[in-house]
C-alpha positions as CSV (number, residue, x, y, z in Angstrom):
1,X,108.1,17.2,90.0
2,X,104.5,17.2,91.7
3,X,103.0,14.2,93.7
4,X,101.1,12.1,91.6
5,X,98.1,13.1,94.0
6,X,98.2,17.0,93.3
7,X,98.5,16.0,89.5
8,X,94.8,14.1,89.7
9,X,93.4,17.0,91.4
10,X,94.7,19.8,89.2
11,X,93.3,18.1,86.0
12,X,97.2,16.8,84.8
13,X,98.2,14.0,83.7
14,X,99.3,11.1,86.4
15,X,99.8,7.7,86.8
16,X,96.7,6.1,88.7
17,X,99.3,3.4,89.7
18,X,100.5,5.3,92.6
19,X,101.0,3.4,95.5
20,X,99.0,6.3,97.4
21,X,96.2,6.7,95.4
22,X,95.6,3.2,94.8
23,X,95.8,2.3,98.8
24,X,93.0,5.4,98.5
25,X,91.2,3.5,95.9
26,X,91.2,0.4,97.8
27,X,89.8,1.9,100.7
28,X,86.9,3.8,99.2
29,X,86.0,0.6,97.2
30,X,85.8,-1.4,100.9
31,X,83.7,1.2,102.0
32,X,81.4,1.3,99.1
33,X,81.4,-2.4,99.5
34,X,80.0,-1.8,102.9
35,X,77.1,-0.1,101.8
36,X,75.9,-2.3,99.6
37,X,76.2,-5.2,101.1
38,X,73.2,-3.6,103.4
39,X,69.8,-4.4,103.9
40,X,67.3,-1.7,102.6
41,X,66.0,-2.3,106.2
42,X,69.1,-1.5,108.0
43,X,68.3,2.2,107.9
44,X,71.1,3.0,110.6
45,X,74.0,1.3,109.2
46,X,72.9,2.4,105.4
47,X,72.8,6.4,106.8
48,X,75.9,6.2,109.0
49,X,77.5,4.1,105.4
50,X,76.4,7.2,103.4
51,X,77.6,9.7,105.8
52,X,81.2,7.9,105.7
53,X,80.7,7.7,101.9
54,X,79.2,11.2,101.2
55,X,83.0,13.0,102.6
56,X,84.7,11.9,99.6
């Protein structure tokens, strides 16, 4: 049987309750978090943000 993980990227059918993925999910949503939580005047930390952001 395939990780859950290979399953989501090959278009199959998986359960989005693995403990991986969802520690992924987690992550990514902190992050995105981060960026909006920004002033549109804090051009530095909004680009470096939506660097981070942008290698997903």
């Amino acid at each position: 049987m395939r990780p859950m993980r290979e399953k989501m990227h090959t278009g199959e059918l998986y359960l989005p309750n693995d403990d991986e993925i969802f520690q992924d999910q987690i992550r990514k949503l902190d992050r995105l978090y981060d960026f909006n939580m920004t002033r549109p005047t804090q051009l530095d930390k909004r680009n470096a943000e939506r660097d981070v952001c942008g290698d997903w």
